[in-house]
N, C-alpha and C positions, 0 to 999 in steps of 0.2 A: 247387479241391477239390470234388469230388463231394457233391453234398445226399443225406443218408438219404432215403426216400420215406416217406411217415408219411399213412396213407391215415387221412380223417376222415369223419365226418358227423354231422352236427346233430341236438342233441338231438327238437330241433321237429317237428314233421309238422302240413305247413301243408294240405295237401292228402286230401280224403276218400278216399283208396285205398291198401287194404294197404301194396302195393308200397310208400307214402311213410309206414308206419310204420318205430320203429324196429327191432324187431326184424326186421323182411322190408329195412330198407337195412344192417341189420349181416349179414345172409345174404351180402349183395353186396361187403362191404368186406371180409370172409375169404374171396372168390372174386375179387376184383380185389387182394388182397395174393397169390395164388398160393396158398394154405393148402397146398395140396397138394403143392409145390416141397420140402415144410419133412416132408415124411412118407412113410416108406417102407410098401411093402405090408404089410400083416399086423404090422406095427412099434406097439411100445409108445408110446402119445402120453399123456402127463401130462397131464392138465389142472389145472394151479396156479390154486388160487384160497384166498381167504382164509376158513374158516368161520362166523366172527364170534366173538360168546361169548353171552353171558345178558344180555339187553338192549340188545346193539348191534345193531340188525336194520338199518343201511345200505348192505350189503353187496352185492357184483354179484348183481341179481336172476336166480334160477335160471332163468326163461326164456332166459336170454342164455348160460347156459354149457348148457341144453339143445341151443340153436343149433350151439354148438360140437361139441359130443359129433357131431350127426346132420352137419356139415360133415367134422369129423374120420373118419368113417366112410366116408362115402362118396368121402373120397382115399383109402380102403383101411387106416385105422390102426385099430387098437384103442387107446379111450381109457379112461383110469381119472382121475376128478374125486379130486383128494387137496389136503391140508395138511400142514405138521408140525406134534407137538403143541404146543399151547398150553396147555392143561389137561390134567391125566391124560388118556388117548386115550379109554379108554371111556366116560367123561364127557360128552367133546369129539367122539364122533360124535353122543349124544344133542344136544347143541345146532347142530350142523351138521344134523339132521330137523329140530329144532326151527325152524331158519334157513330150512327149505325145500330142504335139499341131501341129497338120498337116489337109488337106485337107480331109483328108479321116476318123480321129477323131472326127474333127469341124464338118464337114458337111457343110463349107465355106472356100473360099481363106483365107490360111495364111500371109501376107505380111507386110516386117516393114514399119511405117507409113511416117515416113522423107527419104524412098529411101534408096538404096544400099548404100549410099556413107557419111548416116546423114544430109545433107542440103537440101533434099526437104521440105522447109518451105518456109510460107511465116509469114513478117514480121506481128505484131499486137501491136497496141499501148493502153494502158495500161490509161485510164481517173482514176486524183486521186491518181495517184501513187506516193508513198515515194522513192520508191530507183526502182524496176522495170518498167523505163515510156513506154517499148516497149519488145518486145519477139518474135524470130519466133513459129510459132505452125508447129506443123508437116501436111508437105503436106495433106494427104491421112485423118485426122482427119478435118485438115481446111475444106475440100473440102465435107467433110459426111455432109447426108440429116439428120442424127440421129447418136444418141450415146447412147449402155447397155455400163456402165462402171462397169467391175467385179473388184473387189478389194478383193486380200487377206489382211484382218485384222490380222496386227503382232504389233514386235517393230518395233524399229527403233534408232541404237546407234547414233545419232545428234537431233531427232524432240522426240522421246520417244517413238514414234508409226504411224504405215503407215496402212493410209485406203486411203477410196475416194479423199479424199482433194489431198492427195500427190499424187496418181496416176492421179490425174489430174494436177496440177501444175508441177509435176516432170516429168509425163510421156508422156504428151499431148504435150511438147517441143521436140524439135532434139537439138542434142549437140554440133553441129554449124549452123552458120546461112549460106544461101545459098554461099554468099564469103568467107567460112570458118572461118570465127571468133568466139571466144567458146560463147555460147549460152545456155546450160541448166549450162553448171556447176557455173557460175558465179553467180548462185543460190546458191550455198555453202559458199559462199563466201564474203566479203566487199570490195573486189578486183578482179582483174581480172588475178592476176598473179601467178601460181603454187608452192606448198607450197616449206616452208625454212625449209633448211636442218640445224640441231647444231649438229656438229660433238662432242662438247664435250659431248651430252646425248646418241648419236646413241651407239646400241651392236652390232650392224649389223649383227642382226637375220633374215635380209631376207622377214618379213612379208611385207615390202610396195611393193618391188619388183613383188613377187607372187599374190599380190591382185589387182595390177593396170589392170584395165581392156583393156587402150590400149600400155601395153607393153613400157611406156615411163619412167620408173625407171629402171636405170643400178647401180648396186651396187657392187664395189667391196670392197674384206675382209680386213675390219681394215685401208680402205684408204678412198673412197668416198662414196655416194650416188648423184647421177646425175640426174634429172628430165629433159627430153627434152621437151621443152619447146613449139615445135611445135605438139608435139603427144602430150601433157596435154590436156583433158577434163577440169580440174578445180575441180573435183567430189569433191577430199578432202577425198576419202575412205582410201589412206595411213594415210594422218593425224589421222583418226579417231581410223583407229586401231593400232597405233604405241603403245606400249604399256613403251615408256620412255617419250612421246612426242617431239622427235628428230625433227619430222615435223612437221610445224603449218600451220594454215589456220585461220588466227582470224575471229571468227566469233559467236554471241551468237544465244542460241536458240530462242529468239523472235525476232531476224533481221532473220534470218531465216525463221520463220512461218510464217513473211511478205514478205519474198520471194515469198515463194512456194503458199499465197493467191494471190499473183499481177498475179503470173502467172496463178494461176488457174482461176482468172476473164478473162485472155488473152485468154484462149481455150475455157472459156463458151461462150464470147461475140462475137464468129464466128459461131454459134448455132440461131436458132429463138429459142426463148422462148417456155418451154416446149418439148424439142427436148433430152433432157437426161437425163437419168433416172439409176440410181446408187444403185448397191449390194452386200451387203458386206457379204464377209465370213469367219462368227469365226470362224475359222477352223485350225488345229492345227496351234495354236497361239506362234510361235517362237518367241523369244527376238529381232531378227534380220530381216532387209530387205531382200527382194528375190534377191537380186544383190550380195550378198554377197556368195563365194565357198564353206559354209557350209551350213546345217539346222540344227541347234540345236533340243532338246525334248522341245514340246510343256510349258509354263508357267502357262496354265493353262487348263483344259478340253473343248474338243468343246463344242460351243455355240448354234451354228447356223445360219441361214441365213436373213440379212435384205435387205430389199426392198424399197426406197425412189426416190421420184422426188426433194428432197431438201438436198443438199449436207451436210449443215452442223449437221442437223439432224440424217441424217443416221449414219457419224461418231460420232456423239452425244450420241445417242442410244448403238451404240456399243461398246464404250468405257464405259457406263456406266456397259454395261452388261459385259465385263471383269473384271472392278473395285468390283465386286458383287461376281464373282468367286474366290473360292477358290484355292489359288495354289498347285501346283503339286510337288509331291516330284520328286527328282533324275532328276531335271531341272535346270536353272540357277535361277529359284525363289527360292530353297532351298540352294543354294548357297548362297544367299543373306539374308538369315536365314527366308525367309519371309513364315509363318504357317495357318494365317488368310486374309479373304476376304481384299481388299485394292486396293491403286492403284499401281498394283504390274508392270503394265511396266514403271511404272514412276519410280518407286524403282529398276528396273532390269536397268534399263539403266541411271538412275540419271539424269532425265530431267523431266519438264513441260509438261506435255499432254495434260494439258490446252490450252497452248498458239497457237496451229494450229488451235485450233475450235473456238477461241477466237478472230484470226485477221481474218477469213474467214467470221466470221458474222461481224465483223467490215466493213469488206469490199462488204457486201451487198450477201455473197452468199447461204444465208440459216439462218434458228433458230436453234437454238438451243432447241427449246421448240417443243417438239413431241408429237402424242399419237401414241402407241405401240399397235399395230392390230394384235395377234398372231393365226394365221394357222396353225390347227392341223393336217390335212388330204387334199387329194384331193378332189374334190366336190364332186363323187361320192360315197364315204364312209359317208356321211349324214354332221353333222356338223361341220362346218369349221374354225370359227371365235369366238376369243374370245378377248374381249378391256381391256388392263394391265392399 
């Protein structure tokens, strides 16, 4: 069977010259993956990336999707840097400036990709599917000539860990569908209806309240917790971080990784084939999603930067190359007593890492079997290439 090609390069720049920084060897790794291959002239190019929120600043640094945009251009696309919402939109462009992602950073329009309001989608039906038969995708993504999908590689406290897969499956949907009905979050979920409160477990310490992203948890002291039911997303972020489990959302991790693959086949399959091309970066490597109002200390040392036209490979590669890495003290990996190489986001957050790269090759979107093409330099510092 044929290896995906999954072009890499190291975090490190061992050598005093541009050329062997990283951003001048990531120039080279979107011109030795072809970028151009992946984008028609004058053609709509997405560029997916994640915004962050209010507090989580570990996000792909805007230099590196500035890179993009001026790569993206000069194969003749016009690109547009976008999300879908996570918070109200209007909100959530002010913290994507905040984050460093604006028009005049990018070097292209910033805009969220489901509309001000989250229902610019249009619906997509899902061939094959167990539990996702249909999904809207977000307008402004549907509607792209091409897709760089940048992904910061972390964890993830429900899937174990968030790369390409997720920010496609997670982020390529709006949180409702055009007649407002919830839509991405019923991805968290076996159900469609927002989590249950057990007053006899609640301390009503306030965590679900503060974390809900659209302000639908009123809590008051020693009496209730209240989810309104029309603001609920479905996300399930209270649930996750409730720390007595007061709130439930039943739901395992692999009805979940088949979630977030049904949907990720929903925003390839409005693509022609060979139209996306996915990059992931090891970069300080949190325990935690960018959605969430902290950033923890990295779990393990940067990596580096990969490069693939095949989804499940890319996260494939990457996660192997965390699993290789050594943990970092004075993180939540030493919290966990964890000293040696291992699969240490699987032990920080007590899940399967497995199982998203597992149901997304099940479900036709990639191999998992790679060969690993690492870039030491830009071209014009001599030799470039070397096959791990």
């Amino acid at each position: 069977m044929t290896k995906a090609k999954v072009y890499y390069t190291s975090a490190r720049s061992v050598v005093w010259d541009v050329n062997y920084s990283l951003p001048y060897k990531y120039e080279e790794l979107l011109a030795r993956a072809g970028l151009e291959k992946y984008i028609s002239s004058k053609g709509k190019v997405a560029v997916k990336i994640h915004f962050g929120s209010q507090g989580c600043f570990r996000t792909v640094r805007p230099v590196f999707v500035r890179k993009t945009v001026d790569a993206v251009k000069a194969a003749g696309g016009r690109p547009f840097v976008t999300d879908t919402t996570r918070i109200e939109s209007l909100e959530y462009l002010e913290v994507a400036a905040y984050n460093g992602y604006t028009h005049l950073t990018c070097g292209a329009p910033v805009i969220v990709a489901d509309g001000l309001f989250g229902k610019d989608a249009v619906t997509v039906k899902v061939p094959g599917a167990k539990h996702i038969q249909e999904i809207d995708v977000a307008g402004a993504i549907y509607h792209a000539d091409a897709m760089v999908v940048l992904s910061h590689f972390k964890g993830h406290i429900q899937a174990g860990f968030g790369g390409a897969i997720k920010n496609m499956g997670m982020g390529g949907v709006s949180p409702h569908t055009h007649c407002g009905h919830n839509n991405r979050g019923r991805l968290h979920s076996v159900s469609a209806t927002p989590p249950e409160w057990q007053k006899g477990k609640c301390t009503y310490c306030g965590r679900c309240e503060k974390v809900c992203p659209t302000k639908s948890i009123t809590l008051k002291k020693n009496e209730s917790v209240k989810v309104n039911k029309d603001l609920c997303w479905i996300c399930g972020r209270c649930a996750r971080i409730c720390p007595e489990e007061a709130l439930s959302m039943p739901i395992t991790s692999e009805r979940l990784a088949i979630h977030i693959a049904e949907a990720s086949k929903a925003v390839i399959s409005t693509f022609k084939p060979k139209k996306i091309i996915y990059v992931n970066f090891i970069m300080e490597v949190q325990p935690e999603c960018d959605c969430m109002p902290v950033a923890d200390t990295p779990v393990v040392q940067d990596q580096g930067i990969l490069i693939s036209d095949d989804l499940v490979a890319v996260d494939r590669a990457s996660l192997d190359m965390v699993n290789r890495a050594k943990p970092l003290p004075q993180s939540r990996a030493e919290d966990n007593g964890l000293k040696e190489a291992g699969e240490v986001l699987s032990k920080v957050n007590k899940r399967d890492t497995n199982l998203t790269i597992e149901q997304a090759e099940k479900y036709g979107l990639g191999s998992s079997l790679y060969e690993l093409i690492e870039i030491q330099s830009k071209s014009s510092a001599g030799k470039t290439e070397q096959h791990i």
